[in-house]
C-alpha positions in Angstrom: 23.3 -23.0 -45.3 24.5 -21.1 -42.1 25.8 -17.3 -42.8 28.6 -16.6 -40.3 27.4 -13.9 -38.3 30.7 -12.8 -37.1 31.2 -10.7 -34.0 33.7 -10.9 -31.1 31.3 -12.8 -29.0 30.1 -15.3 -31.5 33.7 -16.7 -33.4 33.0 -20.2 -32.3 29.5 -19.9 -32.7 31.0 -19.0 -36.4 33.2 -22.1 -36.3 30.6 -24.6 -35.7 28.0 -23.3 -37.9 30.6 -23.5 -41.2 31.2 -26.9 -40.8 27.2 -27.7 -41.7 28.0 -25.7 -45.1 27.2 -28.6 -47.5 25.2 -27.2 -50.8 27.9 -24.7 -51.3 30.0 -26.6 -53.3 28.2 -27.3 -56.8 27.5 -23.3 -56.6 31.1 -22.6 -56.3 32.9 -25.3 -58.6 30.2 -23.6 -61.2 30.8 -20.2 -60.4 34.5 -20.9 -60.8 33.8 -22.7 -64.4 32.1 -19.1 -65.4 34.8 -16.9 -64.1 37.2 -19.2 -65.9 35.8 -19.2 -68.8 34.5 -15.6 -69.0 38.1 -14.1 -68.4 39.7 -16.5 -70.4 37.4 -15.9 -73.2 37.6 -11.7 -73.0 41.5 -12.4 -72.9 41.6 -14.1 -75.9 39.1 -11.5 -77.7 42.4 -9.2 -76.9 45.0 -11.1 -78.0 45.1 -9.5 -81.5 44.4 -5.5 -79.2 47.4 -6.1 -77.0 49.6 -6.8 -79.9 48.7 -3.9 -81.2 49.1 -2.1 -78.2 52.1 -2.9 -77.7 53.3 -2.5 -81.2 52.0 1.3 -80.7 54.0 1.7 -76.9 57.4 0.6 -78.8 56.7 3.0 -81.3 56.3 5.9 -79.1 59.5 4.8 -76.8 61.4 4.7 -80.5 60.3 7.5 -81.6 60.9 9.7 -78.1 64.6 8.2 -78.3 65.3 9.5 -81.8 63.6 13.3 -80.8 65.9 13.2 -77.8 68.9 11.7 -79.4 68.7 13.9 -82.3 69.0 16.8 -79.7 71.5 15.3 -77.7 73.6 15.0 -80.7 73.2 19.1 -81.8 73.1 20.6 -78.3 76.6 22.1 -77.0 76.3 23.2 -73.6 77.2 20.7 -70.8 73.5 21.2 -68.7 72.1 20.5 -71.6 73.2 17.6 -72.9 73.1 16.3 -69.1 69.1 17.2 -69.2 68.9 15.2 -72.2 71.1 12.1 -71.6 69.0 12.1 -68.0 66.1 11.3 -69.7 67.0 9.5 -72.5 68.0 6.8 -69.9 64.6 6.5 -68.7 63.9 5.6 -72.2 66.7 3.4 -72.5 68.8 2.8 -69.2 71.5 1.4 -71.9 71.6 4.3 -74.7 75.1 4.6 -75.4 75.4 8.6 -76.1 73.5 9.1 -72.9 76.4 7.6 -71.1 78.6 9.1 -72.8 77.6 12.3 -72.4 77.7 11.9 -68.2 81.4 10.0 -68.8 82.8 13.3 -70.7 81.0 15.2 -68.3 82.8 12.9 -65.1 79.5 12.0 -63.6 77.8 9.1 -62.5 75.2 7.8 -64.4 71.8 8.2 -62.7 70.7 4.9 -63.9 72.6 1.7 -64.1 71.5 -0.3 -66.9 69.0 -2.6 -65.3 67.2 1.0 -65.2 68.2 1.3 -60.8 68.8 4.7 -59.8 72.5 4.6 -58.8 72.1 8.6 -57.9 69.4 11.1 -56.6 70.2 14.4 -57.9 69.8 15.4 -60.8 71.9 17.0 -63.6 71.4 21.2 -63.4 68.4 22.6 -65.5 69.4 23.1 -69.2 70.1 26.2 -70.0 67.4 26.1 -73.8 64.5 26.0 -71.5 62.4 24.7 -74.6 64.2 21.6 -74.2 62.2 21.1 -70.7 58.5 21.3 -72.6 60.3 19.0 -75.9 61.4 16.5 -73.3 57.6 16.1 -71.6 56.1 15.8 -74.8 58.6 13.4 -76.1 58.0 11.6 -72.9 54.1 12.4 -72.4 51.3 10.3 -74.2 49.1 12.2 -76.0 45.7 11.1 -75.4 44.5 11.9 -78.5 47.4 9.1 -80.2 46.4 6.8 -77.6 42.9 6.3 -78.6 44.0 6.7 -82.0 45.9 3.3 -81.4 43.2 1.5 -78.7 40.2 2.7 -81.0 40.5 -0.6 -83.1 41.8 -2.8 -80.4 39.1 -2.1 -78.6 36.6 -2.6 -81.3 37.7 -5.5 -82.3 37.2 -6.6 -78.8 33.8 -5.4 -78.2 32.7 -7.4 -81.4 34.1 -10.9 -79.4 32.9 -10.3 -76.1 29.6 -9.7 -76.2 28.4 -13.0 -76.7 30.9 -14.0 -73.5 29.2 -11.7 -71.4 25.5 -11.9 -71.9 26.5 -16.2 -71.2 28.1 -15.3 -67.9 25.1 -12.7 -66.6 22.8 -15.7 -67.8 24.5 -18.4 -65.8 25.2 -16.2 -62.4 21.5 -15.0 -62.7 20.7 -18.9 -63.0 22.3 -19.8 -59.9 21.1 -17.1 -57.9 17.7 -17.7 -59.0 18.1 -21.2 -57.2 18.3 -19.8 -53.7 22.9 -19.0 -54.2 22.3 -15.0 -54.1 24.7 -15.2 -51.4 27.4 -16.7 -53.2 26.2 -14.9 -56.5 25.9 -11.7 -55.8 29.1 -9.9 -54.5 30.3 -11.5 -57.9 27.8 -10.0 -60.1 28.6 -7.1 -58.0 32.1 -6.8 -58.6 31.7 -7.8 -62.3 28.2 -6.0 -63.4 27.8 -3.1 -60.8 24.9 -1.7 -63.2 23.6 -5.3 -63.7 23.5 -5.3 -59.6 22.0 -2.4 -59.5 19.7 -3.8 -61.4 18.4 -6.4 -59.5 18.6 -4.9 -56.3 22.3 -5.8 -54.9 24.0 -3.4 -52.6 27.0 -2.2 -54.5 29.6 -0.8 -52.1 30.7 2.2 -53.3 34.2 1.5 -51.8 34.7 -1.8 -53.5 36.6 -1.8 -56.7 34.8 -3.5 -59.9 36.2 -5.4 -62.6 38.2 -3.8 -65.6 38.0 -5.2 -68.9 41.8 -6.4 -70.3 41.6 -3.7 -72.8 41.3 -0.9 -69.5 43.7 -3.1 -67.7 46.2 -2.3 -70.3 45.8 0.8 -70.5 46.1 1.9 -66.8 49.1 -0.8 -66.5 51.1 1.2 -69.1 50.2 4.6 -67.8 48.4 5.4 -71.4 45.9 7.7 -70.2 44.9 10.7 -68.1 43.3 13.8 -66.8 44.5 16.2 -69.1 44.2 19.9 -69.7 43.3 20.9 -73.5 43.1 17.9 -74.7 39.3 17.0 -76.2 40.1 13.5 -75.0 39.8 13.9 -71.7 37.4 17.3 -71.5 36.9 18.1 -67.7 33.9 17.1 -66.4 32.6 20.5 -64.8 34.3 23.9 -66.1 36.1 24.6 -69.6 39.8 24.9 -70.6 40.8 27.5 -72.6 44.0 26.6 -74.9 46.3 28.6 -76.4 49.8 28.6 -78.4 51.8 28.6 -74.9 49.6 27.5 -72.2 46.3 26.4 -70.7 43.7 27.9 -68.6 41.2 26.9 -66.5 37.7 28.8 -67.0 36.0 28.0 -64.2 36.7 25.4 -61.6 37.7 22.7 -63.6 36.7 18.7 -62.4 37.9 15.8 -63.7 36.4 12.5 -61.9 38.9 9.5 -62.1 37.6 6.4 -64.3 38.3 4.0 -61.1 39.7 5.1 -57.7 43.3 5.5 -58.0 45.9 4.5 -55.5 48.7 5.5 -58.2 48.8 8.4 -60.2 51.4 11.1 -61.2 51.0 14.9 -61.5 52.7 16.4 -64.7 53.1 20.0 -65.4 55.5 22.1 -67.8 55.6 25.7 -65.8 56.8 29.3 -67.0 57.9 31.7 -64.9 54.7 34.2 -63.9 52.2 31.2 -64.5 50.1 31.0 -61.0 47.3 28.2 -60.0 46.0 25.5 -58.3 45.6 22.1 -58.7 43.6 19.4 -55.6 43.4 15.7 -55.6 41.0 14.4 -53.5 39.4 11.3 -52.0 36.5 11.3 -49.7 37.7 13.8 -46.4 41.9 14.2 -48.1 43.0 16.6 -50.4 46.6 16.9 -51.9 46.5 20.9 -53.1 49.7 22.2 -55.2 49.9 25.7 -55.9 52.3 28.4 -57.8 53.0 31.7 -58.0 55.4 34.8 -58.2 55.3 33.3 -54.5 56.9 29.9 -54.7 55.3 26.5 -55.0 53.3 24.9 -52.0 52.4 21.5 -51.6 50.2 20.4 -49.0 48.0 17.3 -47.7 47.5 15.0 -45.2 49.8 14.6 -42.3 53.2 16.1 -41.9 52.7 16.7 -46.1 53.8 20.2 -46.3 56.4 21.7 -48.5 57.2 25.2 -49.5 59.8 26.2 -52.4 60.8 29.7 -54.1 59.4 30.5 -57.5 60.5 28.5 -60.3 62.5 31.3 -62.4 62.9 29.0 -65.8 60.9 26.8 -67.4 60.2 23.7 -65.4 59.1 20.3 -65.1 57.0 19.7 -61.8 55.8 16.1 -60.9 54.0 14.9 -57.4 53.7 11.0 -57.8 51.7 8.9 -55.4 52.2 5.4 -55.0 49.9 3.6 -52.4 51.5 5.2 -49.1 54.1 7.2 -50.5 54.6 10.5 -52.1 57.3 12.5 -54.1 58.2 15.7 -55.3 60.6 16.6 -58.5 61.3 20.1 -59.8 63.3 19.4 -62.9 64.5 16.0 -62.1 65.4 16.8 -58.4 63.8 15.0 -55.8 62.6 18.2 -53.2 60.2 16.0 -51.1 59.2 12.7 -49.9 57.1 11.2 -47.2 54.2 9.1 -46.5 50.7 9.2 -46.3 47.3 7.7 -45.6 46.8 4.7 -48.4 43.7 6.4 -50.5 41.7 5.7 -53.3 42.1 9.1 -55.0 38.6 10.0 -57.0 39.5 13.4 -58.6 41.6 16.4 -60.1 40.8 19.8 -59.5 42.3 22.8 -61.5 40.7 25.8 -59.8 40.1 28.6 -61.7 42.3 30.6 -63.6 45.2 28.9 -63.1 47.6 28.8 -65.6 50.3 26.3 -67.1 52.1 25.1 -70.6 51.0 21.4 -69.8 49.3 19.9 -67.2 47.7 16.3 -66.8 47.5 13.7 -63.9 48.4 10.1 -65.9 46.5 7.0 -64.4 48.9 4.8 -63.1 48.7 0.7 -61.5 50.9 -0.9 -59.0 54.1 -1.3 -60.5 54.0 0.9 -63.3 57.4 2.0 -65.3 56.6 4.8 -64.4 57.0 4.6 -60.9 59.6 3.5 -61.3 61.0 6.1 -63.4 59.9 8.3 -60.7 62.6 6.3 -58.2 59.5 5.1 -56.2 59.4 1.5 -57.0 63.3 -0.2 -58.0 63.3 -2.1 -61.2 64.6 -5.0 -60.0 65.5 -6.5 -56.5 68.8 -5.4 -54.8 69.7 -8.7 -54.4 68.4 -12.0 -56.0 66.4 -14.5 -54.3 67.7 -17.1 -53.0 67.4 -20.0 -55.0 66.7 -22.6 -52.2 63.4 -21.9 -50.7 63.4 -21.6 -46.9 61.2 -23.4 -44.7 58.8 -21.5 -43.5 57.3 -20.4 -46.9 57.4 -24.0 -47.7 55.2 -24.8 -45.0 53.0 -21.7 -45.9 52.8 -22.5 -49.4 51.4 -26.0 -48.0 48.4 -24.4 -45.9 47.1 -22.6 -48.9 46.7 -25.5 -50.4 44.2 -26.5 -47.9 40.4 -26.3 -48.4 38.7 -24.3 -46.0 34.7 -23.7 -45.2 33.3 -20.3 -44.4 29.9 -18.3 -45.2 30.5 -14.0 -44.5 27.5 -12.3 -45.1 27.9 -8.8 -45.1 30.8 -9.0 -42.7 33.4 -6.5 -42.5 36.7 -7.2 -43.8 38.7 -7.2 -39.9 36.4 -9.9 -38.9 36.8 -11.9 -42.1 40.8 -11.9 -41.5 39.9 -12.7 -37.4 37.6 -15.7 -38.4 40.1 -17.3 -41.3 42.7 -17.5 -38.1 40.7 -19.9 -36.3 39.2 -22.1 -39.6 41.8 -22.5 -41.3 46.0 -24.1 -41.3 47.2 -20.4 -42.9 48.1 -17.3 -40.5 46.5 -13.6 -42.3 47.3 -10.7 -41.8 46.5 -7.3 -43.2 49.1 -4.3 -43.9 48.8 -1.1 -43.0 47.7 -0.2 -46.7 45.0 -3.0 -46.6 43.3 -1.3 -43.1 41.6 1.4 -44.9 39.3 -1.5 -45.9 39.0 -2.8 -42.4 35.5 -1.8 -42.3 34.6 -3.3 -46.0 31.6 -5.6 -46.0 32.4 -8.6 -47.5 29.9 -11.2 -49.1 31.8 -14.6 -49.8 31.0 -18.3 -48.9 32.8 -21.2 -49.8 33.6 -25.2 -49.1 36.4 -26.9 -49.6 38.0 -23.9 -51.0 41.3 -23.6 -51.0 43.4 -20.6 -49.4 45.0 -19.9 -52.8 41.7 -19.9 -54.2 40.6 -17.6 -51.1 43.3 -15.4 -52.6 42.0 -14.8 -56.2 39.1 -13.8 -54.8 40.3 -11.0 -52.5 42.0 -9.9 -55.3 38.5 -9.7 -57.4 36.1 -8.1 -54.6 38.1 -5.8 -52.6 41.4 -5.4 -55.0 43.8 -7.0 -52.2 47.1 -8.4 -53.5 49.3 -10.8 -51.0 52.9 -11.2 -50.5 54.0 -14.2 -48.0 55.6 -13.3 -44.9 57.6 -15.9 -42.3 54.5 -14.4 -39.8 51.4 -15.5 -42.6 50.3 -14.5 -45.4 49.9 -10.2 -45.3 47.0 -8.9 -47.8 48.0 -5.4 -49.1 45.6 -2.3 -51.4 
């Protein structure tokens, strides 16, 4: 078997060598067979969790509709029926007293009802300031109800998959005890990091790993998080200290991220006099947020800056990050946008002292309703696809389906991309989102792979999804 060496000097060299790539083949058609079946298998173990999972998600939307509704209905003043029917539309873009209440008021609805923000700003503050921390608990999932719900789900799992597993660590370890450890073990790596470990195979610490469905779910649905007070998610250096009207942070309190996120959302419910600090960092980059009798400031990487007065009612604050993007709301109102430096964020700091009536940093996935609710992702498309399919993605379509030969060995990502331009029919690119992996040492061999194939498996080692351009096909983080 020849390992493509890759380097500027040595692409052809690269070229020649894969085409002598001949005992690859059994190795991968079995490898695939395992994957298959190991996924497939662990999804089916969750069929019966997911159901319920989903049963408990409906519940909680229900049940946030009828707390909000039910004040909608008693509430007189014009802000605060506004606050209300605002987010009562993120529940349900189509509740009928919601609309209502911006039709007597002669507004626009901030939400059509495909759930697209048709306006920007905001409705006022209301002027019951409890209504502010009733609407983020209404709103909010409370770790506590979220485990309640996955704690069976996820037994019930557990009890099916073990069997699934301990098969697919004996049948990769099979293979790579025939002399395949290079085609074996980036994918015992990405699957088994412990099991790597193990044996002696260099886990990247930048690499994503697998997440079983029942995690999967969870992060998809934004169901969990960092969050202050609650023994669910305890901080994992310093102590919270709860009482009837707010948190506080004893200590520098550290709260390291399941999985490095790209997607996240900070939530806090603020009082006037509260003061802190909260950081989220990854490797070198920090976002910090602070507030005070001073004003709020939010800083971070690049032109990230932004300074506002002190809040002087209670207030909803939350900083989403989605990939390369940013926001800022206060109460609904979008104060700040920009970009940023794609990261995999890997932590929450509270430092000490600092005070709030909620706080938490929810776990988020590409996609999430959440981001959207946060007016960073639309719901749908502004316009439909057109239903004839042009040419050139015809065409593209076609060169994915054509079987390739390569062997990278520890080779970084950049040259990967570089080398699959000159093997293969299909044009690849990367996005700027995807460079931060540029440097990524990749371990993947196959023959007479295909370049949709190629695709799944970016997707499984280095947690690159693809969209088709009329240039090639563009990998994105």
């Amino acid at each position: 078997m020849v390992q493509g060496m890759l380097s500027a000097g040595r692409s052809m060299i690269l070229v020649l060598g894969l085409l002598l790539v001949s005992s690859l083949a059994l190795a991968e058609d079995r490898i695939e067979s395992l994957v298959r079946q190991f996924e497939r298998g662990l999804e089916q173990a969750f069929s019966g969790g997911r159901a319920s999972l989903d049963r408990f998600r409906e519940s909680h939307r229900r049940q946030a509709e009828i707390s909000l509704n039910r004040e909608l209905s008693s509430s007189e003043a014009n802000d605060d029926r506004l606050w209300l029917a605002w987010h009562l539309l993120l529940i349900n873009p189509r509740h009928h007293a919601a609309r209502q209440a911006f039709s007597a008021a002669e507004q626009t609805p901030p939400l059509d009802e495909q759930g697209n923000f048709a306006a920007r700003n905001p409705p006022p503050p209301p002027l019951n300031p409890a209504l502010v921390r009733l609407v983020d608990e209404a709103l909010a999932n409370n770790n506590a109800a979220v485990i309640e719900a996955a704690q069976p789900a996820i037994r019930q799992y557990s009890s099916r998959n073990s069997g699934a597993v301990r098969s697919f660590i004996r049948g990769l370890r099979e293979l790579r005890s025939q002399g395949l450890a290079t085609v074996t073990n980036p994918v015992i790596a990405f699957y088994f990091p412990a099991e790597a470990r193990q044996l002696g195979i260099h886990v990247d610490p930048r690499a994503p790993s697998w997440m079983s469905p029942p995690d999967r779910y969870l992060l998809n649905h934004g169901l969990l998080s960092a969050q202050m007070g609650c023994n669910y998610s305890p901080p994992n250096q310093g102590r919270v200290l709860t009482t009837a009207n707010y948190v506080r942070s004893q200590g520098d309190c550290r709260w390291q991220f399941p999985i490095p996120l790209s997607h996240w959302r900070l939530e806090m419910v603020l009082e006037p006099g509260q003061q802190g600090q909260a950081e989220v960092s990854a490797g070198g980059s920090k976002l910090s947020l602070g507030w005070s009798v001073a004003g709020l400031r939010l800083s971070g990487p690049q032109s990230m800056q932004l300074q506002l007065p002190a809040i002087q009612e209670t207030s909803l604050i939350h900083l989403v990050v989605s990939g390369d993007r940013w926001a800022f709301s206060l109460n609904g109102a979008r104060l700040g946008e920009g970009e940023l430096p794609h990261q995999a964020w890997r932590q929450l700091q509270v430092l000490n002292d600092s005070r709030a009536s909620a706080l938490r940093l929810r776990y988020l996935a590409q996609g999430s309703e959440l981001l959207v609710a946060s007016a960073l992702v639309p719901a749908t498309e502004a316009a439909a696809a057109s239903s004839v399919e042009p040419p050139w993605r015809s065409r593209l379509r076609q060169d994915l389906q054509q079987p390739v030969a390569f062997a990278f060995n520890n080779i970084p990502l950049g040259e990967v991309i570089n080398a699959l331009n000159l093997i293969g029919p299909a044009t690849w690119h990367l996005d700027d989102s995807a460079k931060a992996l540029i440097e990524l040492p990749m371990f993947l061999a196959g023959e007479g792979m295909t370049g949709e194939q190629l695709l799944v498996w970016f997707q499984r080692l280095a947690g690159l999804e693809h969209r088709l351009e009329e240039r090639g096909v563009v990998l994105t983080w």
